[in-house]
N, C-alpha and C positions, 0 to 999 in steps of 0.2 A: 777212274773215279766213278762213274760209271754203268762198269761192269761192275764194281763191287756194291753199288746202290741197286741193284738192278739181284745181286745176290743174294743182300737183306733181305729186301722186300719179297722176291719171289720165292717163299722158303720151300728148300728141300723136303718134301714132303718121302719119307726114307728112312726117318732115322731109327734105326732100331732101339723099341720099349719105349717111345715117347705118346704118351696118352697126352688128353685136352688138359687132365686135371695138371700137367706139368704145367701149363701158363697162367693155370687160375691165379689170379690177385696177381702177376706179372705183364701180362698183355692182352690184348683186345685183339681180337680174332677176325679176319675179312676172309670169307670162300667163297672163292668165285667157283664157279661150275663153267665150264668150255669158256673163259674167256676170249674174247675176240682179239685180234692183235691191236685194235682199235684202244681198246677197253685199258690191255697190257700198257699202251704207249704213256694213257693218261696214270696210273699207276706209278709211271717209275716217273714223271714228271714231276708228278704231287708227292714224292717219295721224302722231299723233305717234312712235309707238315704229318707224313703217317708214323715216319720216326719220332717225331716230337709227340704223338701222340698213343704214342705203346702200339701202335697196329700193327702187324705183321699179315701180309697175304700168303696165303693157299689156295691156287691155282689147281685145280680138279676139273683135268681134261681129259683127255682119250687117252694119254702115257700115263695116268694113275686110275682107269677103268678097271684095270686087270690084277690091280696092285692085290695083294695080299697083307700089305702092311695093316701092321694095327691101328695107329693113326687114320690111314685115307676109311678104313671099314672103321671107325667111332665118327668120324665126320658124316661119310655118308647114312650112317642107320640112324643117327639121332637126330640129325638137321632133317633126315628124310628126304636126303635129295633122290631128285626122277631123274634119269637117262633123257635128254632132249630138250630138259627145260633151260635154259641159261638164265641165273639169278646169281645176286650176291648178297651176302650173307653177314650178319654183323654180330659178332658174340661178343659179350660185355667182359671184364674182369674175372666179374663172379662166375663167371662160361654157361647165362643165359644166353639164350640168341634173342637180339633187341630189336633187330630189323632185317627182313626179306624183303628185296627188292627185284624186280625182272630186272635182265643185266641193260636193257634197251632204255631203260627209266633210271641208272643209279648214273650220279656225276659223284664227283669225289667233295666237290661243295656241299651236295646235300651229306654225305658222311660227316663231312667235319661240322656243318651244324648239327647233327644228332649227337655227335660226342665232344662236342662244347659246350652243351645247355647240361650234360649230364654233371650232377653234385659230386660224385668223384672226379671228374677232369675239373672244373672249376678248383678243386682245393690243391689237385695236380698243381694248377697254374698259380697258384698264391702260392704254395710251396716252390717252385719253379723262380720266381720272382722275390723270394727270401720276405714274403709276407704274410 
């Protein structure tokens, strides 16, 4: 159980032809840059509430520095991520990014308040609770 929670969350970043615009209006996007194993542990713990939540993470460490994938090169050139900074990264539905955070300052509580006060996830959860 898991290791398959543990395989949702930390998605394959690999797949061949898969651009951002593939999740637009389907999921909310979290990149982390060199997550910490610290960082990872709280991740697949909170694993329930980021599934309830459309989130899927992207894990961008030193095994996808060298990637040539299309995917890891539209992450990195658009978000602007730097080589040594460790941040995470919060793209909306719409595949704005809503919030950068240093990875040493994000907890997964402050996440899920940023996308519980947001007017899509609130109609999420009426819809969700058949109201």
């Amino acid at each position: 159980m898991k290791l398959s929670l543990v395989l949702l969350l930390l998605s394959v970043i690999g797949s061949a032809g898969v651009g951002l615009n593939d999740f637009r209006w389907k999921l909310r996007i979290l990149v982390v840059t060199n997550g910490s194993a610290s960082l990872r542990a709280e991740l697949v713990k909170e694993g329930k509430g980021l599934l309830e939540r459309d989130v899927r993470v992207f894990i961008l460490d030193d095994s996808t520095k060298a990637a040539n994938d299309a995917l890891v090169q539209e992450l990195r050139e658009r978000l602007k991520i730097r080589d040594g900074v460790d941040e995470v990264l919060l793209l909306g539905k719409d595949g704005r990014t809503i919030l950068r955070w240093r990875a040493d300052k994000f907890t997964p509580s402050a996440l899920f308040g940023v996308i519980d006060s947001m007017p899509m996830r609130k109609a999420e959860m009426l819809e969700r609770r058949g109201g």
